[in-house]
N, C-alpha and C positions, 0 to 999 in steps of 0.2 A: 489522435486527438489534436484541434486545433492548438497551437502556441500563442494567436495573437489572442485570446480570450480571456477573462478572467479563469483564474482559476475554478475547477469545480473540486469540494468539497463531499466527501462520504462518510457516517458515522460508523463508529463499530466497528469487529471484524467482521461480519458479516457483507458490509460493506467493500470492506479491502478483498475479501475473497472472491466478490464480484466481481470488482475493477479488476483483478488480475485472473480471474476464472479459473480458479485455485479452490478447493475445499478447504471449508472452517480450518480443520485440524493443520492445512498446510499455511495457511494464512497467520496463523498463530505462531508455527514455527520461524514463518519470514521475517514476523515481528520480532520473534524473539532473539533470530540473530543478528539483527541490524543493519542489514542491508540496504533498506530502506529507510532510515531512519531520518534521514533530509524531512522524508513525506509526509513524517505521522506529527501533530501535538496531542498529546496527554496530559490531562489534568486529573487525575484522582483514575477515575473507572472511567471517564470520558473519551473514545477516541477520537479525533478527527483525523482524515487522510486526505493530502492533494493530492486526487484522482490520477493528473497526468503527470505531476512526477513521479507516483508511487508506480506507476505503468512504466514509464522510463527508465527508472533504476531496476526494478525488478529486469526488462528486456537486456539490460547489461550484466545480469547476475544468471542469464539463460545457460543453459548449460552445466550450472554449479547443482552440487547435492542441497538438497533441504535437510 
């Protein structure tokens, strides 16, 4: 993913499980353990993810158990 771009933006986990082409249930897990947590805002039940940091962190966290 380009750096000089605005950010792109994904809702939902279903979203985040995209961007990192991961299943729901593992996507859920990522969230939950914070590894990414630069990339996500939440407000209530609302997710939003930036796309190419949550890809970034996530590729720094390869290798680790979910």
């Amino acid at each position: 993913m380009n750096e000089n771009t605005t950010p792109q933006w994904v809702r939902g986990i279903e979203g985040l499980a995209s961007v990192l082409q991961v299943s729901v249930s593992t996507a859920k897990r990522i969230k939950k353990r914070g590894s990414i947590r630069k990339a996500i805002h939440q407000e209530g039940r609302t997710i939003l993810v930036n796309a190419p940091l949550a890809f970034e962190l996530f590729g720094a966290q390869q290798g680790k158990h979910f």
